[in-house]
N, C-alpha and C positions, 0 to 999 in steps of 0.2 A: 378401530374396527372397520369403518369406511375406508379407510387408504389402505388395510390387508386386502377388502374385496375389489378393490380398485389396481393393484398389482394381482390376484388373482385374472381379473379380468384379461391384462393384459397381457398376464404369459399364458391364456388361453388361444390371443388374439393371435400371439407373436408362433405357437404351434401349428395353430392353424395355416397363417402365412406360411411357416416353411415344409409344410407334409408336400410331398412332390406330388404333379400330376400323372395324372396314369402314362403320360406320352412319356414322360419324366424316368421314370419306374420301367417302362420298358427299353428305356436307351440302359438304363441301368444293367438290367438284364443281360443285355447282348451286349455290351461293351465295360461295365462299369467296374470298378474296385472290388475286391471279396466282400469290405462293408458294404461299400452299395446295393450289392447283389441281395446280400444279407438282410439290408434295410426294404428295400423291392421285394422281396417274397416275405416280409412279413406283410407288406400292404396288399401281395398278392392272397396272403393266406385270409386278410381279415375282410377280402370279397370287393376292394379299390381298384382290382386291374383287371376288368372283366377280359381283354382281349389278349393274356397275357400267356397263352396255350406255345402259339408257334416259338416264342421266348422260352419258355421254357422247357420244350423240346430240346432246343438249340443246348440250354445250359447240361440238359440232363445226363450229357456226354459229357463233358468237363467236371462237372465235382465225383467228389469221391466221399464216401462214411457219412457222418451226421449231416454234410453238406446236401448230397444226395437224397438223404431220406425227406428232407425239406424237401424240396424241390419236388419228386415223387407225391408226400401230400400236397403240395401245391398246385400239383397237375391233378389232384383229386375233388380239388374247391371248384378249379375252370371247368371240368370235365372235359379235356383236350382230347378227341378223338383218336386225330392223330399220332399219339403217345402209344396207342395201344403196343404196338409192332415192338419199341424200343424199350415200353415196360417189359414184358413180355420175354425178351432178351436177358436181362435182367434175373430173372427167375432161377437161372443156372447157377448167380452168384452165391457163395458161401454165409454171407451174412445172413443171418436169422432173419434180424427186424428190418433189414431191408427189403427181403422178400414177402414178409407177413404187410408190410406196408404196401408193396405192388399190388399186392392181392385185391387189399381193402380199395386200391385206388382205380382198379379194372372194373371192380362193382359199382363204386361210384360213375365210372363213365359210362359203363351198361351197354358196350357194343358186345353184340354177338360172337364178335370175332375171336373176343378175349374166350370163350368158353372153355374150349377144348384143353387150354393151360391152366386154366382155374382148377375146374376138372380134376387133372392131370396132380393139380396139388393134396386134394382131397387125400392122397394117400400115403402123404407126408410123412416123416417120422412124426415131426413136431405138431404137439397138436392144438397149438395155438395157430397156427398156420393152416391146418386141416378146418380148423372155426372160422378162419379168416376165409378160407376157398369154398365153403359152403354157405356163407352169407353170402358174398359175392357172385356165389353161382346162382342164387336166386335173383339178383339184379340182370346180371348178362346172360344166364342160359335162357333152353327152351326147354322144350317137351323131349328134345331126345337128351336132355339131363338128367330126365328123370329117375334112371336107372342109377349113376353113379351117386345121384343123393340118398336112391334108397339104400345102396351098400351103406354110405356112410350115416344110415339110422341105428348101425349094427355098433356103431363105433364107442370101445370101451370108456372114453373118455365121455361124460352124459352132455357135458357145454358144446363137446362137436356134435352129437346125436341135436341135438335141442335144435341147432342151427341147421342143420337138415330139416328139419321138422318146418320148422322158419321157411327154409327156402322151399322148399313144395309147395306151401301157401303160396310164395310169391309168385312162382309160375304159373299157381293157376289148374294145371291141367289136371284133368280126371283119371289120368293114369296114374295118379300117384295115391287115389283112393286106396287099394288094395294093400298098399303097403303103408297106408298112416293105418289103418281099423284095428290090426293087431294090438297096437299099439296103446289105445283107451284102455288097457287092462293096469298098465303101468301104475304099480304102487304111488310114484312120486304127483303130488296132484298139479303141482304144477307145470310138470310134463304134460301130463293130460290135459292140461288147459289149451296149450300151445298146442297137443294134435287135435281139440277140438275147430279151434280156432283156424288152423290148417285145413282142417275139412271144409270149414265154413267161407273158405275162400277161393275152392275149387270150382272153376267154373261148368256147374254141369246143375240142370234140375232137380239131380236125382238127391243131391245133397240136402235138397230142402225136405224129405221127405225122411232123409236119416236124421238129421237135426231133431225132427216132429219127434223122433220117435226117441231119440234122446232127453229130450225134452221131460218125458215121464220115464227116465234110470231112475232105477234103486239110487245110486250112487248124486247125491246131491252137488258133486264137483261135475259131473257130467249136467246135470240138468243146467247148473248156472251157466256153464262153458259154453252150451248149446246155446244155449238165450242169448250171450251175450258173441257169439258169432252169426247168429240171426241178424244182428243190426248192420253186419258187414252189408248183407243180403241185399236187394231187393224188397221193397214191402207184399206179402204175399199173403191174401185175404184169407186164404185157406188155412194158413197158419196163424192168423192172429188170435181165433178161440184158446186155441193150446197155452201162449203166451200169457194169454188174458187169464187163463187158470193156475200160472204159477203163481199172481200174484196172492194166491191165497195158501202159495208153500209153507212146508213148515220151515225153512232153513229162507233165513232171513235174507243172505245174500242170496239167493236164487230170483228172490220180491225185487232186489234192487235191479239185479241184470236184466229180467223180467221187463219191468218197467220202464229201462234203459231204452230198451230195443221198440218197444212201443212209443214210446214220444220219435226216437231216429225216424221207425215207419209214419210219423205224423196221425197213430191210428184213431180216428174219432172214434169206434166201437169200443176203445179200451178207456172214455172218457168219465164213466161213470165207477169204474173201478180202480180209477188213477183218484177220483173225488176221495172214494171212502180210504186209499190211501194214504189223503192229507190228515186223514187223525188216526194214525200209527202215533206209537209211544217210542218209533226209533226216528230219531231225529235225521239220519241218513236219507233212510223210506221217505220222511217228508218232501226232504230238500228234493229226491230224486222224482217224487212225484211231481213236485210243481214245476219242476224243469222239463218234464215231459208235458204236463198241458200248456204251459205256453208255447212248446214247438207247436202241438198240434193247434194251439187257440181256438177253440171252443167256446161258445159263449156261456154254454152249461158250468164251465170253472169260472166262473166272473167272482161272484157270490162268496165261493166259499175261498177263492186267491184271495179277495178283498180281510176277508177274517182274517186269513194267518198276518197276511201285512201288518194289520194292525195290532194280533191279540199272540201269536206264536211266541213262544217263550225263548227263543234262538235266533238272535241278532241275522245268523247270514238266512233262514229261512224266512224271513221278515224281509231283507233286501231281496232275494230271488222272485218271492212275491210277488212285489213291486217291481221287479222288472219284467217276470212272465205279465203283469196287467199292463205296463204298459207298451209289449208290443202286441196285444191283442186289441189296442185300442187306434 
């Protein structure tokens, strides 16, 4: 058993001596064998060759097919800048997944410049590619995006819609309000989650006062959605009463999301109703209450964290306990 872990050890020892250095890996690149190249972009993929961009520009012209599409992810780990131009080229070629690959990798490098091509694919046949141009246009677009993600809210396919939805959050802008609000109607709940949470990431005031008002829908998928795109927010005093009052919802997840967002805002006012929290019969409710007052650390939960440590009937609300006590201490 000693002499197995002892040749363990040392065909650890002997891999590690020969994994190449990054200087290594990038002579590879520009000069080396197909295996070499082969073995260098997986080191480049696994985040070893941080400086490995203008290398793999250099390659991105030379390979062709699954060679290629490597390479492409690979320029999406570096996030090489300068790739954009000759990704971007690329886009005209016939191959599906090499172009669904450019897409995803224009988003990861998130220059502006890519937009208008991304853009441009939104209207693709294929519509794993249209998902692929509408994620990515929320990394690299702006505000004058807006418009061509709101077409693609229309889109029959609901994983490219959903990815639009996505991508309006990520931009931010308040011009994309008008065209998520329709949308809250949406039968599917987890659609609606995704355009409340859209909402909730717009940067604009006024969202905080739609939230409020969500907050108390009929519809208990909206009130959780709301709560729990609250926590994206700002902590905002005006709204912590509202928050403070779901946690006496009747729909269970609503307490949780509720609660969530109150510990995020660190809120002391929600300290005595995060307390009566910790004796809920759902053991979720607990855990999430006591994770909330130790963010906020109040000296008021000392007392009754101290009980569940010791007396809770649920091993991880017993550890969380004891962790919220002791970074309050």
């Amino acid at each position: 058993m000693q002499r197995a872990a002892w040749c363990l050890a040392l065909l650890s020892l002997a891999a590690a001596l020969a994994a190449s250095s990054p200087e290594e890996n990038l002579k590879a690149l520009r000069y080396g064998t197909p295996e070499a190249q082969e073995k260098a972009l997986d080191e480049v993929m696994a985040g070893r060759v941080p400086d490995a961009g203008p290398a793999l520009v250099e390659l991105l012209g030379q390979m062709k097919g699954v060679d290629q599409i490597k390479v492409v992810e690979a320029l999406g780990v570096v996030r090489e800048a300068s790739a954009v131009r000759p990704l971007i080229a690329l886009l005209s070629g016939a191959n599906p997944e090499l172009r669904i690959d450019v897409v995803r990798t224009l988003g990861l490098i998130g220059d502006s410049s890519a937009a208008p091509a991304v853009s441009a694919a939104l209207k693709d046949g294929d519509p794993e590619l249209r998902e692929a141009a509408a994620t990515a246009l929320g990394a690299c677009g702006t505000a004058d995006d807006v418009p061509a993600l709101g077409a693609a809210l229309k889109d029959t396919v609901q994983l490219v819609a959903l990815a639009a939805v996505d991508a309006l959050g990520s931009l931010g802008s308040s011009r994309a309000f008008p065209l998520l609000k329709p949308l809250l109607k949406d039968p599917d709940v987890n659609f609606k989650r995704h355009v409340v949470l859209a909402v909730g990431a717009l940067r604009s005031e006024d969202m905080n006062r739609y939230l409020k008002a969500l907050l108390k829908d009929h519809d208990p998928y909206l009130r959780g959605a709301s709560a729990e795109a609250l926590a994206m927010r700002p902590r905002d005093a005006a709204l912590e009463a509202s928050l403070i009052a779901r946690l006496d919802d009747p729909v269970y997840a609503v307490q949780v999301r509720a609660v969530e967002t109150l510990g995020a805002w660190k809120s002391v006012a929600a300290v005595p109703a995060l307390i009566k929290a910790l004796r809920s019969d759902e053991p979720t409710l607990r855990w999430k209450a006591v994770v909330a007052l130790g963010q906020i650390a109040d000296a008021r939960a000392v007392d009754p964290l101290e009980y569940l440590r010791d007396h809770d009937s649920e091993v991880e609300i017993r550890a969380a306990a004891a962790a919220a006590l002791k970074g309050m201490k």
